[in-house]
C-alpha positions as CSV (number, residue, x, y, z in Angstrom):
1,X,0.0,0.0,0.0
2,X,1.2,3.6,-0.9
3,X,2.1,5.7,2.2
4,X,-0.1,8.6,3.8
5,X,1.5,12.2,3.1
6,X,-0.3,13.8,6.6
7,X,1.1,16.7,8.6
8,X,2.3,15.8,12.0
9,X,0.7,15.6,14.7
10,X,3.6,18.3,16.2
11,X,1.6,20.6,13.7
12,X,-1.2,20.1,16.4
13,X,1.2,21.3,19.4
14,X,2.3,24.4,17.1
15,X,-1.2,25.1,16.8
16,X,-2.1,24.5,20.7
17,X,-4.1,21.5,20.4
18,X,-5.0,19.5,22.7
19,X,-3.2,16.4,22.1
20,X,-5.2,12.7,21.3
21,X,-6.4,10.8,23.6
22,X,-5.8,7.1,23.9
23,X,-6.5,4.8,21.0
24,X,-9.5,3.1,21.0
25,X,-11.5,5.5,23.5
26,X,-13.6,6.7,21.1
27,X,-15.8,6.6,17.9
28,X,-16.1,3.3,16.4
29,X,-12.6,2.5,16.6
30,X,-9.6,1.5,16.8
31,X,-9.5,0.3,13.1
32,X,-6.6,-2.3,13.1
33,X,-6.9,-4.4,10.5
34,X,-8.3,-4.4,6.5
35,X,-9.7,-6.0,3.4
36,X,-7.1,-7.3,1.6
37,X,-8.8,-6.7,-2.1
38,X,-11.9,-5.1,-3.2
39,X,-15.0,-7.0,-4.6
40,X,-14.6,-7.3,-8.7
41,X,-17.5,-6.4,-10.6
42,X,-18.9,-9.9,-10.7
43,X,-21.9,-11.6,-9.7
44,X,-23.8,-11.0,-6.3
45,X,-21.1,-10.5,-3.7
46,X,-21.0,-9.8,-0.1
47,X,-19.8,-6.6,1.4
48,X,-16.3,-7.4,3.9
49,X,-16.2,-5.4,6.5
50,X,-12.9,-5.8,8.9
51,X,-11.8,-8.0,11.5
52,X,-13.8,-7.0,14.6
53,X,-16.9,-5.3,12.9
54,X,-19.9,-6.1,11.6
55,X,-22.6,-4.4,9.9
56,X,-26.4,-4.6,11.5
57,X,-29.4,-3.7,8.6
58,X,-31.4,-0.9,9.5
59,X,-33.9,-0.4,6.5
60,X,-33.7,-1.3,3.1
61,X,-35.2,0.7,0.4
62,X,-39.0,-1.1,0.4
63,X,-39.1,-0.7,4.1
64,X,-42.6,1.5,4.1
65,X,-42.9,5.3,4.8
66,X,-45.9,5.6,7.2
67,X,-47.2,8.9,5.8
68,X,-46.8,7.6,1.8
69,X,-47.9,10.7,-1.0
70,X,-48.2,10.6,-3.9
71,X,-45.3,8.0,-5.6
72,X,-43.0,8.3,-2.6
73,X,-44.7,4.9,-0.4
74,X,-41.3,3.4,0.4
75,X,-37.8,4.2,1.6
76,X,-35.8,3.8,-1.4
77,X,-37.9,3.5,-4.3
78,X,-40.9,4.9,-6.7
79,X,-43.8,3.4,-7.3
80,X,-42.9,3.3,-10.5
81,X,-39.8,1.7,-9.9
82,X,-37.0,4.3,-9.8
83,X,-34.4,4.1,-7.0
84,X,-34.6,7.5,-4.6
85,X,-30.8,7.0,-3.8
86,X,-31.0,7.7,-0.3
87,X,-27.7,9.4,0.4
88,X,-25.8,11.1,3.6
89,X,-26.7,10.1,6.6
90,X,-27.6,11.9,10.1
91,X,-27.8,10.9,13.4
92,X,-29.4,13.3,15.9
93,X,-30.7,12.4,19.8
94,X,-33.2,14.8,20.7
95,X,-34.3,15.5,24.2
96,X,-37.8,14.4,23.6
97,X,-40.4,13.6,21.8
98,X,-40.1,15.3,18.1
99,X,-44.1,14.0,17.1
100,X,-45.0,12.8,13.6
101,X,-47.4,12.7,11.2
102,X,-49.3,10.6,13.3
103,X,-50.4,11.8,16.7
104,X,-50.0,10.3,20.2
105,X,-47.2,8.2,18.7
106,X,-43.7,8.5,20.7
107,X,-41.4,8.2,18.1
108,X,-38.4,8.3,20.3
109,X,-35.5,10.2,20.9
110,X,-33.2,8.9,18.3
111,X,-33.6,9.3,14.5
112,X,-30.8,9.2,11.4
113,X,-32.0,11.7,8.6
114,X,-31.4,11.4,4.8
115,X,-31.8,13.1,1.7
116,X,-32.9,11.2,-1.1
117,X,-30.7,12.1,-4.7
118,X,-33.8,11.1,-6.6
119,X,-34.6,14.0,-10.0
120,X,-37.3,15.0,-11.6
121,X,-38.7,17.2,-8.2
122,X,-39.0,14.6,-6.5
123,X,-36.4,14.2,-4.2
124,X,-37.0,14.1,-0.7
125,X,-36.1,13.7,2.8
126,X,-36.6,10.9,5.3
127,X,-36.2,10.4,9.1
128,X,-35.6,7.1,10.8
129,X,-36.9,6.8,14.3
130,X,-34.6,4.0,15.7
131,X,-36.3,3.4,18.8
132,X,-39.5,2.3,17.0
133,X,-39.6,-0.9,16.2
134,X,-43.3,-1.2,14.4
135,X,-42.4,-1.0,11.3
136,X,-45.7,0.7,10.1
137,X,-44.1,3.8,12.1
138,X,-40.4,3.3,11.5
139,X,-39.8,5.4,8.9
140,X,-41.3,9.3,8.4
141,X,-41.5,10.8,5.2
142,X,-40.4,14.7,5.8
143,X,-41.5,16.1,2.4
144,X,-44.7,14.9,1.1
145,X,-45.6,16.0,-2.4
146,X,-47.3,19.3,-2.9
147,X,-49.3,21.1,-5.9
148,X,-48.6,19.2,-9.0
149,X,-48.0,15.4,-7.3
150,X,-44.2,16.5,-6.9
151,X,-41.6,18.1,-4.0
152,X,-40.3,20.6,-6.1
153,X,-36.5,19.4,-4.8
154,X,-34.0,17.5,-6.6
155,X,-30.8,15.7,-5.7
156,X,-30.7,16.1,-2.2
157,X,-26.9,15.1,-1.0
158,X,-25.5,16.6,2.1
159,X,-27.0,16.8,5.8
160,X,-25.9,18.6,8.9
161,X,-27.9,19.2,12.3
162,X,-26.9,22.9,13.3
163,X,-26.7,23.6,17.1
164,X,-27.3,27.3,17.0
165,X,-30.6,27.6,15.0
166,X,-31.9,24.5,16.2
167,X,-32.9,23.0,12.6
168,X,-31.0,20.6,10.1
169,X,-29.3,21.9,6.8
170,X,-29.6,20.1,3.6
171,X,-27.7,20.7,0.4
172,X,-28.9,19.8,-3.4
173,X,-26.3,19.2,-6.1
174,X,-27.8,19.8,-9.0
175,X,-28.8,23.7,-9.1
176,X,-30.8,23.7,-6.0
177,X,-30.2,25.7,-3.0
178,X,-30.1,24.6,0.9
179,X,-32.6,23.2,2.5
180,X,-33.7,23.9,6.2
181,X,-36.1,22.1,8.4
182,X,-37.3,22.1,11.8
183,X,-35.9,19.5,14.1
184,X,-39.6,19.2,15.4
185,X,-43.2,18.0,13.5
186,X,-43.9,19.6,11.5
187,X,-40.6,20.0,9.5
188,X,-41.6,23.4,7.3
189,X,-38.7,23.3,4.8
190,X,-37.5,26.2,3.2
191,X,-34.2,26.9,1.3
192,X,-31.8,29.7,1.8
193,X,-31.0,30.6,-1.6
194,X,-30.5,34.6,-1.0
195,X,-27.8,33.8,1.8
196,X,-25.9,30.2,0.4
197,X,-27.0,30.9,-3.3
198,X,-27.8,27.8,-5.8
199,X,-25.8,26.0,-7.7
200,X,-24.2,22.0,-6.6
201,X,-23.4,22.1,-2.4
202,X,-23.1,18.8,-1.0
203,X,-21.1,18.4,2.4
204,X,-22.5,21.0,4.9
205,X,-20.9,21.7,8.5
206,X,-21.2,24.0,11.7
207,X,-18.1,25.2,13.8
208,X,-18.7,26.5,17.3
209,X,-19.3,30.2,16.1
210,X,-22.1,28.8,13.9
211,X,-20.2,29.6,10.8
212,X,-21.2,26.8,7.9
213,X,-18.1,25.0,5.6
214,X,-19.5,23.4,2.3
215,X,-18.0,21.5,-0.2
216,X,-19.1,21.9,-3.8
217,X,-19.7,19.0,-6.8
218,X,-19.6,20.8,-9.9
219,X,-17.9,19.0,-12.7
220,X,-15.8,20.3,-15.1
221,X,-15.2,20.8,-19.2
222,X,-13.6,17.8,-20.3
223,X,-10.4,18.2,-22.1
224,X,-8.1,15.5,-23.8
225,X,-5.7,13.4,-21.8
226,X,-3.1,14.0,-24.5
227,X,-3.7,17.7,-25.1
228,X,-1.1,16.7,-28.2
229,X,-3.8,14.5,-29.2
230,X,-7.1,15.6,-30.2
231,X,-8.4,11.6,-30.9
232,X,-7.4,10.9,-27.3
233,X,-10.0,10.3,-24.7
234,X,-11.6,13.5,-23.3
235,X,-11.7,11.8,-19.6
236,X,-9.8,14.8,-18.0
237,X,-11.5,17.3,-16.1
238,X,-11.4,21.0,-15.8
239,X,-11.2,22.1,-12.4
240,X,-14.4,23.5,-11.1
241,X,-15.8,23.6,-7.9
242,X,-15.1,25.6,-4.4
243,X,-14.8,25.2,-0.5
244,X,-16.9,27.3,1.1
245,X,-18.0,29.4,4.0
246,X,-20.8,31.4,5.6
247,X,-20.0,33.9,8.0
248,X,-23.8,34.5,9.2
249,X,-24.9,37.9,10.7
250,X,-26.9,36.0,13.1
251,X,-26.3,32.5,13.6
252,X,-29.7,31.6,15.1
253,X,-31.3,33.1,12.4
254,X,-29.8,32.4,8.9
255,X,-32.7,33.8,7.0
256,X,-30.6,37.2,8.0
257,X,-28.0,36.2,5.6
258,X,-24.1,37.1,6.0
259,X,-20.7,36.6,3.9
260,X,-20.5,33.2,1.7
261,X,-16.9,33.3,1.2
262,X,-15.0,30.8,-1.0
263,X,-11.1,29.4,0.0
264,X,-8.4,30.3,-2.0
265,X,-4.8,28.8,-2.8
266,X,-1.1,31.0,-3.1
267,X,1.1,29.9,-4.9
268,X,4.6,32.0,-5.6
269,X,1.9,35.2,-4.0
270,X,-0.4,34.5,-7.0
271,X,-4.1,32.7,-6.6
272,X,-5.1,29.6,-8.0
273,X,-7.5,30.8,-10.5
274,X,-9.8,29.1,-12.7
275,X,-9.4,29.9,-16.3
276,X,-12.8,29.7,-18.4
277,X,-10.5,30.0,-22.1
278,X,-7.8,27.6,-21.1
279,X,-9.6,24.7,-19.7
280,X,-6.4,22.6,-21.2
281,X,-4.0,24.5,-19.3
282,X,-6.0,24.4,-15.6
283,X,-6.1,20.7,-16.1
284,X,-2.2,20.2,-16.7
285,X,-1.3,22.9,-14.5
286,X,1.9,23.4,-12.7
287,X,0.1,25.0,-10.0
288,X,-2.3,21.7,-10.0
289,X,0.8,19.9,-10.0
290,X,2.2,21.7,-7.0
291,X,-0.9,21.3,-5.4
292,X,-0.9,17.8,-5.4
293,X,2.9,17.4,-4.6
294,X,2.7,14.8,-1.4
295,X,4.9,17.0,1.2
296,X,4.1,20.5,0.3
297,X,1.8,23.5,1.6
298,X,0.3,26.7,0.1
299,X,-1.2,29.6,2.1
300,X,-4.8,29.6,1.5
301,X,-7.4,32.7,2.8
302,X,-11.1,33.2,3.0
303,X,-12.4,35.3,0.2
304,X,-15.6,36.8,-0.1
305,X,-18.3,35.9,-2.7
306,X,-21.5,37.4,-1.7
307,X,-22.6,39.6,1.1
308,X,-26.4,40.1,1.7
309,X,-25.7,43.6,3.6
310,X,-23.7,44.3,0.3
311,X,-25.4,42.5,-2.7
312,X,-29.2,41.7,-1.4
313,X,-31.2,38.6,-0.3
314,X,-32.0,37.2,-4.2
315,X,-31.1,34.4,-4.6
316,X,-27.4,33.5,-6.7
317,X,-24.7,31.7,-8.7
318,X,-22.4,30.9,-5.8
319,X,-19.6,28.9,-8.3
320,X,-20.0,32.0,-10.9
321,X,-19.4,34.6,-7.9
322,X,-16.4,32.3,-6.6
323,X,-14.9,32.5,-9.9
324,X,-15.3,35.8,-10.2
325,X,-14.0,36.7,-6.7
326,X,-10.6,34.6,-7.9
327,X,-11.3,31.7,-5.4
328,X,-9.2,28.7,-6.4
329,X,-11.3,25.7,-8.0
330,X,-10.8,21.4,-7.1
331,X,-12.0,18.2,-9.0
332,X,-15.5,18.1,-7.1
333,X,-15.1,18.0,-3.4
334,X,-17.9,16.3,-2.3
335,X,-17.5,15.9,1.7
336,X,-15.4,17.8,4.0
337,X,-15.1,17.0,8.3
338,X,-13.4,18.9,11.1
339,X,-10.5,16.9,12.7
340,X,-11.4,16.6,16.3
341,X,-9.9,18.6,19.2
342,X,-8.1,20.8,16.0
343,X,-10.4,23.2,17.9
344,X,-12.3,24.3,14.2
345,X,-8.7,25.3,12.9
346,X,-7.8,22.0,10.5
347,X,-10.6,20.1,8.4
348,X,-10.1,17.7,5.1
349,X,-11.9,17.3,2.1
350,X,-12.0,15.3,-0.5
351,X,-12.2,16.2,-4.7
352,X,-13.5,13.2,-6.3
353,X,-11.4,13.5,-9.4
354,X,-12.0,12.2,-13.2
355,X,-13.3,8.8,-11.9
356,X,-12.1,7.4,-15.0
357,X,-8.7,5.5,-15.8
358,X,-8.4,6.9,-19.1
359,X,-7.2,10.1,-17.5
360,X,-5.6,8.3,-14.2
361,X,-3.6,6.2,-15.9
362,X,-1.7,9.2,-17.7
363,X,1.3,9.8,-14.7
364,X,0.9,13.9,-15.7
365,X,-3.3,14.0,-14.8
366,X,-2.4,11.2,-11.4
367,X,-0.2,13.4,-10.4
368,X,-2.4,16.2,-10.7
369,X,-5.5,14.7,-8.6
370,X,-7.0,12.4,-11.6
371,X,-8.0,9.3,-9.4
372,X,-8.7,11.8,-6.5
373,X,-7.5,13.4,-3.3
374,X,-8.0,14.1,0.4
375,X,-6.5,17.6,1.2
376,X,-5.9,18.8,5.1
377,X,-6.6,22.7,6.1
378,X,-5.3,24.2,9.5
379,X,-6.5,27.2,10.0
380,X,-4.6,30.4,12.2
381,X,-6.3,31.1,15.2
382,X,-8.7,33.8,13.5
383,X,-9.8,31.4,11.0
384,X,-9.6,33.7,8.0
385,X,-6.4,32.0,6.8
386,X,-4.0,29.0,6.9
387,X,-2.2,26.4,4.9
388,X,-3.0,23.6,2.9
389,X,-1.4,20.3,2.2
390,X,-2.3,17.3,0.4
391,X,-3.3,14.4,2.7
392,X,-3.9,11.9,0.0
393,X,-3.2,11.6,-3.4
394,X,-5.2,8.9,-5.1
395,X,-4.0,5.8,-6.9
396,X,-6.5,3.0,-8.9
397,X,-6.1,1.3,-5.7
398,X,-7.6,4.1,-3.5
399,X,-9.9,6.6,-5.4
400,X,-12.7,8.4,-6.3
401,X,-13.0,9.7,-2.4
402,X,-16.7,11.2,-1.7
403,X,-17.6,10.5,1.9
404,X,-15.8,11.4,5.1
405,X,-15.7,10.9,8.7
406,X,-13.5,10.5,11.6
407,X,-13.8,6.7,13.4
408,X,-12.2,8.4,16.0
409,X,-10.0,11.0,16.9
410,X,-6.7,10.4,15.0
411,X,-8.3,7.7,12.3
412,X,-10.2,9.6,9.0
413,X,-12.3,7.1,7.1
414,X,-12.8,7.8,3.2
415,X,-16.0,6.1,1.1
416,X,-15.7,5.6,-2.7
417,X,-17.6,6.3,-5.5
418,X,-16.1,5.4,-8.5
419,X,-19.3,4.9,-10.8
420,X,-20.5,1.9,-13.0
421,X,-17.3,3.1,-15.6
422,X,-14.4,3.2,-13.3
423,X,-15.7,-0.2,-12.0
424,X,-15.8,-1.6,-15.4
425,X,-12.6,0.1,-16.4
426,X,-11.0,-1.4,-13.4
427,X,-13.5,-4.4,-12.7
428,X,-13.5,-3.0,-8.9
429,X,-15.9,-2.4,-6.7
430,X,-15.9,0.3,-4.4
431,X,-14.5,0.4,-1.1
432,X,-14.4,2.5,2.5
433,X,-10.5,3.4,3.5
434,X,-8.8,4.2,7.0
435,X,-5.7,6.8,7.2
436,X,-4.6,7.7,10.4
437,X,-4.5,11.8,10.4
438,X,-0.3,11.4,11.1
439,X,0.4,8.9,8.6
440,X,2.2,6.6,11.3
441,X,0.2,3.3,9.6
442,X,-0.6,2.6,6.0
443,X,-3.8,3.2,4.5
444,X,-6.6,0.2,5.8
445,X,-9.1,-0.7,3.3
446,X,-12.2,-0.7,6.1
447,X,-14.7,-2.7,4.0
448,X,-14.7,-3.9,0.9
449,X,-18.1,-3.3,-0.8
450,X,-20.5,-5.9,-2.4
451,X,-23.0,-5.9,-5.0
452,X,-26.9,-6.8,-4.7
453,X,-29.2,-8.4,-7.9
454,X,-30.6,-5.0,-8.1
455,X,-27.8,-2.5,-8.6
456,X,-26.0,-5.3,-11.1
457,X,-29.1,-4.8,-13.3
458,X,-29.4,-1.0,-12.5
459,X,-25.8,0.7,-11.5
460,X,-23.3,-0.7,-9.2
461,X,-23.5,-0.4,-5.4
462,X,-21.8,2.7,-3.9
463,X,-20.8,3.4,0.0
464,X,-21.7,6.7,1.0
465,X,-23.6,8.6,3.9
466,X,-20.6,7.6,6.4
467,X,-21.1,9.4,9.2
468,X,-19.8,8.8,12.9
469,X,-21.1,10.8,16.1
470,X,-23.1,10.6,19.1
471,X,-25.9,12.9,17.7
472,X,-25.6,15.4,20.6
473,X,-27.6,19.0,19.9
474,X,-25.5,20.6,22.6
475,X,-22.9,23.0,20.1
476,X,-20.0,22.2,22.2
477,X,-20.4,18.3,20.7
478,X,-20.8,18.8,17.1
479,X,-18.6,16.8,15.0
480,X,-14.8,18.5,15.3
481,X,-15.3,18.0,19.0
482,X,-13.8,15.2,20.9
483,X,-17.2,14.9,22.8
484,X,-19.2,13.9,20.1
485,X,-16.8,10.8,19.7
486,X,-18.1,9.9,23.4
487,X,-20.7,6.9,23.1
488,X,-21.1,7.3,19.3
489,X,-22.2,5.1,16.7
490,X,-21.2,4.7,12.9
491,X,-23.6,4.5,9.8
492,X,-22.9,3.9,6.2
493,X,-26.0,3.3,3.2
494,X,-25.4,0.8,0.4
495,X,-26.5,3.4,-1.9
496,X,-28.5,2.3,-5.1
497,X,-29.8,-1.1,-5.8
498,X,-31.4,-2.3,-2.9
499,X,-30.4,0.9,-1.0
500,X,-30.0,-0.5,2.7
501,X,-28.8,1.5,5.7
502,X,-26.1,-0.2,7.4
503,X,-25.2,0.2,11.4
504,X,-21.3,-0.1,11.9
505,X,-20.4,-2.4,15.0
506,X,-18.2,-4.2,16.9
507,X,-18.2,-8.5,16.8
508,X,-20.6,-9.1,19.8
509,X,-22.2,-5.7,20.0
510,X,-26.3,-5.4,19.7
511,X,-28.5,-2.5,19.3
């Protein structure tokens, strides 16, 4: 296996961090040992999870919704068949008794959330009540269908539960703003397009001043992989989506609005630009090249994109303002996590890449992020600027990284998506990777992910929604804390196909 390129944990003692606590005290780990080989794309195989774990079913995507409208009836799937694609998962434990659709029911005080990917406005949002066990009321639907037999909201990918307005955040991909809900019945969603703007968010988190980081999934023009060669594959992808962060006015209230600012990379005192007439020359970069160089760092800042006091509450083009405000662009990141104990000053995130081996397998496009990337931030002390260093650079081995979360305080876990062409390309399946955040032991390939009869008809399995916490509300345990590793529990979805939500445990433990 190919070495982690982390930063110290001495960085941590530069920055005045409190140092890690024991292995194995928290989260779901220690994570020890790994999957020797993914699945290949064949037949109906199991998923292989590591020694010492095991994964416990949940629901699977025909468990029943008990407030059904219109064609959303079930979990994971139309009425007429299509798969909703429930996708990031989130575990909350609220003080009491949330209610339902259905009153005088206790539904409990511990639910996962998800947003459902599903197109054609019909996307939607779902909430798991774990301590119910009738399975008529074990499953909510959040967002039934309105005028016109449809939700009016469309791939619905990121989820976060934010401490200081009391409500959960979630992000559409696909031109559609964020999404806000009540933590209690009823939900009243409404978006937030005048403060985030529009465009393709997915990961969503809160620090402890109730400032918001996003990750964004745009893909970019595809160029050539020999730019010498116009018959050559165009598999390689323009660079093309920003980090992000809100700076609310009011962070009970986000309706108020505040600065979206977008994070940009120095290089030699010049910014990482994107270049909208040279899509060729952003993808074979030097700069792209330097940014990918295992053992370097670049300053990066906060700069900003949109200010409600300045520009209004309409709604906006968040990737054409970061562009505009000379933010620097990545290969789709899709997730992004605090480390915990960094205080808020150091998260990851993770550009997806080409997700094709016609452009990975050229050395100059691997080298430049093709089969993907994990990059580290730490942050000064004020936040507004820092340096960045790669964490990962992918391989065909490792790749395609979408999900994150932290199994426990020092151990990052990275989920897959390489799509149905990489797998062919490859004939590998998709798989869920451990790094330890100082690069003391190689890379762990967590679990190695099957394949159900469904998604071998319909489009390969994928692992995503990982998610690890304890579901506190209180906003000194959010995720970046070490508290919320206290007592917390892990949860991963076999997206598509038979789209099952999966409980991470230890051999011997019940829930």
């Amino acid at each position: 296996m190919r070495s982690v390129h982390g930063m110290s944990l001495r960085l941590g003692l530069v920055l005045g961090l409190a140092a890690p606590l024991a292995f194995g005290q928290l989260g779901i780990g220690p994570i020890t040992t790994g999957v020797a080989h993914a699945h290949k794309k064949v037949g109906h195989p199991a998923s292989t999870v590591a020694s010492g774990f095991k994964l416990q079913q949940i629901v699977t995507g025909t468990s029943p919704l008990e407030n059904p409208s219109g064609p959303i009836t079930k979990f994971g799937v139309l009425t007429d068949g299509t798969l909703t694609e429930a996708d990031e998962n989130l575990y909350v434990v609220l003080d009491s008794n949330p209610g339902g659709p259905v009153p005088g029911i206790d539904y409990g005080r511990h639910f996962l959330f998800q947003g459902h990917e599903n197109q054609g406005n019909l996307a939607y949002l779902t909430r798991i009540n774990l301590d119910v066990k009738n399975k008529a009321h074990r499953i909510t639907l959040l967002t039934p269908v309105g005028g016109g037999g449809v939700t009016s909201l469309n791939a619905i990918d990121g989820s976060t539960y934010n401490p200081f307005t009391k409500t959960l955040l979630f992000t559409q991909e696909d031109g559609g703003g964020v999404i806000e809900i009540n933590q209690t019945w009823p939900p009243n969603p409404r978006t937030l397009d005048g403060t985030l703007g529009v465009k393709g968010f997915e990961g969503i988190h809160p620090d402890d001043q109730g400032n918001l980081i996003l990750a964004e999934d745009i893909g970019g023009k595809s160029v050539n992989v020999d730019p010498n060669d116009p018959n050559s594959p165009k598999a390689a992808r323009q660079p093309n989506s920003f980090v992000y962060r809100l700076v609310p006015y009011d962070p009970t209230d986000l309706s108020k609005g505040g600065k979206l600012q977008a994070l940009q990379v120095m290089i030699d005192g010049s910014a990482v630009v994107f270049h909208a007439d040279d899509p060729v020359g952003d993808v074979f970069s030097v700069n792209q090249l330097r940014l990918h160089t295992p053992g370097t760092s670049y300053p990066v800042q906060w700069v900003t994109v949109h200010d409600t006091a300045v520009d209004g509450t309409a709604g906006f083009d968040a990737n054409a303002l970061a562009k505009a405000a000379g933010a620097t662009p990545f290969k789709r990141p899709e997730n992004l996590q605090y480390l915990p104990g960094s205080g808020y000053q150091t998260f990851y995130f993770c550009p997806t890449g080409d997700t094709n081996s016609d452009s990975g397998n050229v050395p100059a496009l691997a080298q430049r992020g093709a089969w993907g990337s994990i990059f580290r931030v730490d942050l000064n002390t004020d936040r507004n600027s820092g340096q960045l260093s790669i964490f990962v650079l992918g391989t065909a081995e490792q790749s395609s990284f979408d999900n994150l979360s932290f199994a426990d305080d020092h151990t990052l876990i990275a989920a897959e998506d390489r799509g149905d062409g990489l797998h062919s390309q490859l004939n590998t399946l998709d798989s869920i990777w451990s790094y330890t955040t100082d690069g003391s032991e190689p890379p762990l390939r967590f679990l190695a992910l099957g394949r159900d009869a469904i998604a071998a008809v319909k489009g390969d399995n994928e692992p995503t929604g990982l998610h690890v916490s304890n579901g506190s509300t209180d906003p000194a345990e959010q995720p970046g804390t070490i508290q919320n590793l206290e007592g917390a529990r892990g949860f991963f979805t076999r997206q598509h196909g038979q789209n099952v939500v999966y409980e991470i445990l230890k051999t011997g433990e019940t829930k």
